[in-house]
C-alpha positions in Angstrom: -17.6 -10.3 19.0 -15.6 -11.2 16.0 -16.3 -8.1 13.6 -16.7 -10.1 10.4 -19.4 -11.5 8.5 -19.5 -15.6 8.2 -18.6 -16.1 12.2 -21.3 -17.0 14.7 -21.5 -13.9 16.9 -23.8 -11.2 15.9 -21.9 -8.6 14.3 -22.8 -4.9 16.2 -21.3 -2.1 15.2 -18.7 -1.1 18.2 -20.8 2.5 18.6 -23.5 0.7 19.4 -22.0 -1.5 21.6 -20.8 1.6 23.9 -24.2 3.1 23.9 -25.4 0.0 25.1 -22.7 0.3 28.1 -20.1 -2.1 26.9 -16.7 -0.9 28.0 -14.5 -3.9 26.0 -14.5 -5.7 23.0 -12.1 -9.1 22.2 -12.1 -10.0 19.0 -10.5 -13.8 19.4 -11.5 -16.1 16.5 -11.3 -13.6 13.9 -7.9 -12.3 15.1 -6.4 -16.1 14.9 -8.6 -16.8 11.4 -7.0 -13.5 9.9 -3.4 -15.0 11.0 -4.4 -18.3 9.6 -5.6 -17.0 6.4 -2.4 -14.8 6.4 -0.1 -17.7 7.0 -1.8 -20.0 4.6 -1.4 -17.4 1.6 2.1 -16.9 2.1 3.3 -20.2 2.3 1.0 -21.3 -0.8 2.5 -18.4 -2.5 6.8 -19.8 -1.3 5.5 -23.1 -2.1 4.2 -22.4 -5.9 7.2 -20.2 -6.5 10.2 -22.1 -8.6 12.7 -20.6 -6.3 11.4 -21.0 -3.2 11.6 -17.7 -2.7 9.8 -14.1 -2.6 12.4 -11.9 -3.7 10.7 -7.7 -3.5 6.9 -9.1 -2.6 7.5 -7.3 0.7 3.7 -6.7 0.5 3.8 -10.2 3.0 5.2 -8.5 5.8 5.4 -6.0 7.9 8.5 -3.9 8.5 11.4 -5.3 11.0 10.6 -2.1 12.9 7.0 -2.0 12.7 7.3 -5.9 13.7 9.8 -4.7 16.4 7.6 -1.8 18.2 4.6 -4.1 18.2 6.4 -7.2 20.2 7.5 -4.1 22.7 11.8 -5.1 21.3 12.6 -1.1 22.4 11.1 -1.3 25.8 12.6 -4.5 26.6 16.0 -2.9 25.2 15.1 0.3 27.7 14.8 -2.2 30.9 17.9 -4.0 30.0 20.0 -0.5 29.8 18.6 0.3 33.3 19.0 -2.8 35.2 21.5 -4.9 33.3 25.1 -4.6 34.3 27.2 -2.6 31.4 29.7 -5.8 31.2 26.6 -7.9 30.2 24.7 -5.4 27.8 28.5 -5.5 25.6 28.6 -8.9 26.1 25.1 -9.8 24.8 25.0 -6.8 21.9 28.7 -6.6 20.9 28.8 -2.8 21.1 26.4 -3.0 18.7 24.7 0.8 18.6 21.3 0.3 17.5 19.5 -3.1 17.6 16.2 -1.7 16.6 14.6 1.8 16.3 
């Protein structure tokens, strides 16, 4: 299933797909097309501007935080407190307090 119009699978509404018994969706092509389409915008958009830059169109990304949670930075950071030695965690942060979060 790829939940948009244009692709080759039949789109059917996710409620109907759980009456019908279906216990998981993927959503693979659409995902990467979304990406693509994502990507390609962006980088036309840097390319056309005469800086080469977006200065305040933050409207392109998400939030360092939001970007953060999603790639799992504070539970990574939570297993390194617990198993890591102290020495390495100052080494590797700089007694940084917060890295994200």
């Amino acid at each position: 299933m790829d939940a948009i119009s244009g692709m080759k699978t039949e789109l059917i509404p996710i409620p109907e797909l759980a009456k019908m018994g279906v216990g998981r969706v993927s959503i693979p092509v659409a995902s990467c097309m979304v990406a693509h389409k994502a990507l390609t915008d962006f980088f036309t958009a840097l390319r056309a501007s005469p800086t080469g830059i977006l200065a305040g169109r933050t409207h392109w990304i998400s939030s360092f935080e939001g970007f953060t949670d999603f790639a799992g930075l504070k539970d990574y950071r939570e297993r390194e407190d617990k198993y890591l030695p102290k020495q390495r965690i100052e080494q590797k942060y700089h007694g940084a307090a917060k890295i994200v979060g």
